[in-house]
N, C-alpha and C positions, 0 to 999 in steps of 0.2 A: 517709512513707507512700506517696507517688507512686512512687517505685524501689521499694518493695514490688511497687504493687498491678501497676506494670507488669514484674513480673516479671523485674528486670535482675539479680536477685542470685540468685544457683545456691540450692538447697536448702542447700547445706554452711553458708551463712549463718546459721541456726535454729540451728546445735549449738554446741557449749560450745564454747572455745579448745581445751579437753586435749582434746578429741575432735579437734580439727581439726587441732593439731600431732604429736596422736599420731598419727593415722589417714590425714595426709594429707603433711604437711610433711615429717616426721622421715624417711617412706618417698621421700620427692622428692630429699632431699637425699644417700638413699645413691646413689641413680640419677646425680644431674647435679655432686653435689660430688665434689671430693676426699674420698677413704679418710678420712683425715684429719682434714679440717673437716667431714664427717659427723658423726666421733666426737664431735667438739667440742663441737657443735650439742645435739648429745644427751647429751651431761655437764652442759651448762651447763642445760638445758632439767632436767631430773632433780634435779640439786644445788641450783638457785637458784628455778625458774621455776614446776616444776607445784604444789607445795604453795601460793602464793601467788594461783593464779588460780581456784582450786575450782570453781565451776558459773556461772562469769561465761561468758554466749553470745560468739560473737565480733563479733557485730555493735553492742555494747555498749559495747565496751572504747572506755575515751577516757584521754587523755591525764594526767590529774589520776591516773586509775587505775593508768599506768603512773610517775606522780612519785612518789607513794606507796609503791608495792609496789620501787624502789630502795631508797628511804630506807629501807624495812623488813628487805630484804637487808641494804642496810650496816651497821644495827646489829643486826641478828641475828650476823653473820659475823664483822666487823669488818673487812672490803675493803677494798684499795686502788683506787684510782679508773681505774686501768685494765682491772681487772677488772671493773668496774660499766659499763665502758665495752663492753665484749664481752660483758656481758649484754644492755643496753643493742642492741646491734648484732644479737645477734641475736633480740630482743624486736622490731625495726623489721624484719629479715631475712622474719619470720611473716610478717609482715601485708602486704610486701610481696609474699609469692606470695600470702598469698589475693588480694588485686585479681587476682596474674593467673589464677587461678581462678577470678574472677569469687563468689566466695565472699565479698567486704568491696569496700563502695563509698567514696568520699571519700578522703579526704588520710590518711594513713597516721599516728596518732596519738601511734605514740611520737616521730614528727620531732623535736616542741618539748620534748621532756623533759630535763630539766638535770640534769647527775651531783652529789648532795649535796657544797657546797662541804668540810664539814668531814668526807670522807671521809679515807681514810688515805693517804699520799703513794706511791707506790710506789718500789721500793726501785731503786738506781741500777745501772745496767747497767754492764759493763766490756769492757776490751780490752786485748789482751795486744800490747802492744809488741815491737819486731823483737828486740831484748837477751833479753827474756823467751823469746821462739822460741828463738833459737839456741841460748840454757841447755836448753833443754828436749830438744831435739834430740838436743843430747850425750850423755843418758843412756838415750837409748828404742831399742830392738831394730829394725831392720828393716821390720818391717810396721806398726808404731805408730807410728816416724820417718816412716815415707813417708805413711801418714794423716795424723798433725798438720801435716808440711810442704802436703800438698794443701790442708789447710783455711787455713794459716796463709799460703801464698804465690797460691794461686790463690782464696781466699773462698768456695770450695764451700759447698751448705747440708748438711745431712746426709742428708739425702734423694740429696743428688746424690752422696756418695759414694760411697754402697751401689749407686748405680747404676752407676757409673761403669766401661765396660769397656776392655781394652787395645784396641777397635777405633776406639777414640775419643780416642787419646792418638797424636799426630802423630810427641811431641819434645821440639815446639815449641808446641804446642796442646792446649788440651781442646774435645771439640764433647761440647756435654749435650744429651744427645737423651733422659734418662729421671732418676725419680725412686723411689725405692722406701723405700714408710713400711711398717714391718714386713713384712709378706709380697705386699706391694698395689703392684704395677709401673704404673707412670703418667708419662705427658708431663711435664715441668718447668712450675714453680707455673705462669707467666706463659710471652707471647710474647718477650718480652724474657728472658725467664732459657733461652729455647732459643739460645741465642747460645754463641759460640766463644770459649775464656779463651785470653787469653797465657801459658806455660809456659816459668818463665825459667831460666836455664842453674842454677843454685843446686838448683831443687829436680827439674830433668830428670837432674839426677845422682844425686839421689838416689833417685826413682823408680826409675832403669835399675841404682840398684845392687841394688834390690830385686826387682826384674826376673829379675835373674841370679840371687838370691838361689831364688826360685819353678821357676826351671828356663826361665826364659825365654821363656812363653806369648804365644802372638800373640791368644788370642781367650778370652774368659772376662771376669769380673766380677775388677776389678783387687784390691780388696780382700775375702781370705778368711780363713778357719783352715788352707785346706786340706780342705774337704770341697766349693767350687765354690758355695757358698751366700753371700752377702752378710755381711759381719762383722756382729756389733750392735757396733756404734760407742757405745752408752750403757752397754754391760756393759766394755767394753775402757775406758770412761770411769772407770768406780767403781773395776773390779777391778787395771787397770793401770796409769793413766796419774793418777790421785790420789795412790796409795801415791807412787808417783818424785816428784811435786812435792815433795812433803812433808818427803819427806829431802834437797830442793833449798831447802826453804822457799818455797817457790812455792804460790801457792793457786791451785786448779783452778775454774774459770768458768763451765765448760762448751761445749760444741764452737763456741758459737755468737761465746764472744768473739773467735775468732780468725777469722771475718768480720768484725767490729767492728774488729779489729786490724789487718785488711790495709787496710780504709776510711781509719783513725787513722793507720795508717805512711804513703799516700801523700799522705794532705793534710800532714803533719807537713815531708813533703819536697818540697810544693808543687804538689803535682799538683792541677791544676784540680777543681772540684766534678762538671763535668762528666765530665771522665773516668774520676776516683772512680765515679759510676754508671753508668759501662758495664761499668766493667771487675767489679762488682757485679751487672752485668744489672736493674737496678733498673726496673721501668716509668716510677715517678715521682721526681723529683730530689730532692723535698722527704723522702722516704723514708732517700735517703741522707745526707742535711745532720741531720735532726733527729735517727734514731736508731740511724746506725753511725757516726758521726765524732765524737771524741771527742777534746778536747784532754790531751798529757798532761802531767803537769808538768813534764818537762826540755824541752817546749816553749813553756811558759812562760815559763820562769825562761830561756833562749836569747833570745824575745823582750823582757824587760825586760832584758835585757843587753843587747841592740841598742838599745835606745834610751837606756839607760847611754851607750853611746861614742857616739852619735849627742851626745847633751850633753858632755858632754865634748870634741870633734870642733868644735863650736860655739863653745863656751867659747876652745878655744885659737884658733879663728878669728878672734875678737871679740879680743883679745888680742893677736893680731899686727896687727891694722888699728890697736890704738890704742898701740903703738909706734910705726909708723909715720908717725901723727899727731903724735907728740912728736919727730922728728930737730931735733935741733943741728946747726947749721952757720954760725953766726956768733961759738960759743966763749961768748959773755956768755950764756947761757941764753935768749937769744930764740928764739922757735919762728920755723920756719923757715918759708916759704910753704907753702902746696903745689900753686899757679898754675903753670899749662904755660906757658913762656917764647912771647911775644908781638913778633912783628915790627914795627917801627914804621915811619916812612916812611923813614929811612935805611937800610930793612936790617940795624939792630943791633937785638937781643933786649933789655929791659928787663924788670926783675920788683922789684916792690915788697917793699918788707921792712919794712913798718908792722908798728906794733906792734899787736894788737888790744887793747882794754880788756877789763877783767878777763869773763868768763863768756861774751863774743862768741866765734862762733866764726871761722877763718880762712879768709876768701876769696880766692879769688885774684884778681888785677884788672892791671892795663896799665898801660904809666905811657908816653904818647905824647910826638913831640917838643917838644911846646910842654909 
């Protein structure tokens, strides 16, 4: 009642949530978000959120209220927990502008809210290995070749290949300077995704074949139909590039495994984690470790083969030391020493050839003039 009465909380405070995210949120975020994660915000807020919160004020809302109304989603829908998790985010996202509206005071209440353990596991992502690419390769036209190789050799997201023009292709280089989600031209997600890709000799040839193929353009958006407008990369998805798996037997992933794939191919071939997320442009490392590098099974079954001959390796090691252990050289089956000859005070070497008793083992030892 003291933050009432002294006034520290804006008007907006008295009104419901759905007034507040409708009226004041969902409009902020077309302004300061991505195209994008605008839309997001507002599917998820519609499909999961506004039915749930009815004429609950916002200065109301507490924690227990947002444990609930999960649990209520997840057995309403049947969710996987990643999803609950970006409801979740963006249920803490709200409440974090009102503070800075000054519209909600205190600690931000969904913080402590726990995703119902026995939610439903979400389903396992993938990635399409270098074998995989180059199959695929073989039977795609030109302008879908030279797409799937961009995504598959350089980890573009899909955004960045729509954007992607011949003034930004070196050779030998990509520089992303742009993003384009349907019609909405924008900066790259992060600072770090405005960064420059390697372009290796494999897939610059096949861009330049395609190049030629177009008439040779120096300046335009690199992938088109031909009418100078950005492909849809999810319709060339369904329409083209499913059907050819198919009669490859290859199943189709989505554009996004073959980010995942180019992650997978160079840790497979040792490349540090670190360099995995540059060459990713990833902000954070843990991004690249947990959810684009993926082990696959011929690297697997490589490593427990290496550790096969590693035993084995060892084995015959252990093997040769204990031949070595057993030389004859007295003819009657006595083990022989295996003492390094010792000079005595005459200057002649002596070496003992005792026999040891049974289960001792053989030392060597001197045997002086006296």
């Amino acid at each position: 009642m003291q933050t009432v009465n002294r006034d520290r909380l804006s008007a907006n405070s008295r009104i419901t949530l759905t007034a507040f995210v409708e009226g004041a949120y969902l409009p902020w975020t077309k302004e300061e978000r991505r195209a994008s994660t605008s839309k997001g915000h507002h599917e998820i807020w519609i499909n999961h959120l506004r039915d749930h919160v009815g004429e609950l004020r916002l200065r109301e809302f507490r924690t227990v209220g947002a444990s609930r109304m999960l649990r209520a989603i997840a057995k309403e829908r049947d969710l996987t927990k990643t999803t609950l998790q970006h409801i979740k985010s963006v249920l803490s996202t709200i409440f974090t502008y009102a503070k800075n509206d000054g519209a909600f005071d205190g600690a931000n209440p969904v913080d402590g809210v726990l995703i119902p353990w026995d939610a439903r596991q979400p389903g396992e992502t993938h990635a399409y290995d270098l074998s995989q690419v180059l199959q695929m390769l073989d039977w795609l036209l030109p302008l879908v070749k030279s797409l799937v190789a961009t995504a598959a050799f350089a980890g573009l997201r899909l955004g960045e290949l729509r954007g992607l023009e011949w003034t930004d292709y070196t050779g030998t280089e990509f520089t992303i300077n742009r993003s384009i989600w349907r019609s909405v031209v924008s900066p790259p997600k992060t600072r770090a995704s405005r960064d420059s890709v390697p372009v290796i000799p494999a897939l610059a040839e096949i861009l330049d074949e395609y190049r030629r193929s177009m008439g040779n353009p120096e300046t335009g958006v690199v992938f088109h139909s031909g009418n100078g407008l950005p492909i849809n990369a999810d319709k060339i998805g369904r329409r083209v590039i499913r059907p050819t798996l198919e009669a490859i037997h290859l199943p189709w992933y989505g554009w996004h495994a073959f980010r995942r794939g180019l992650a997978s191919n160079l840790y497979a071939m040792g490349a540090p984690d670190k360099v995995v997320q540059r060459i990713l442009r990833h902000s954070k490392p843990h991004v690249t470790k947990e959810h684009y590098i993926k082990v696959f099974d011929r690297t697997v079954l490589e490593a427990v083969e290496k550790m096969q001959a590693q035993i084995e390796e060892l084995r015959k090691s252990k093997g040769d030391r204990q031949q070595l252990e057993l030389r004859f050289d007295d003819g009657f089956g006595q083990p022989a020493t295996t003492a390094s000859e010792c000079s005595t005070g005459n200057g002649f070497p002596y070496l003992s050839t005792i026999r040891p008793a049974v289960g001792q083992q053989v030392f060597s030892s001197c045997i002086g003039s006296n």
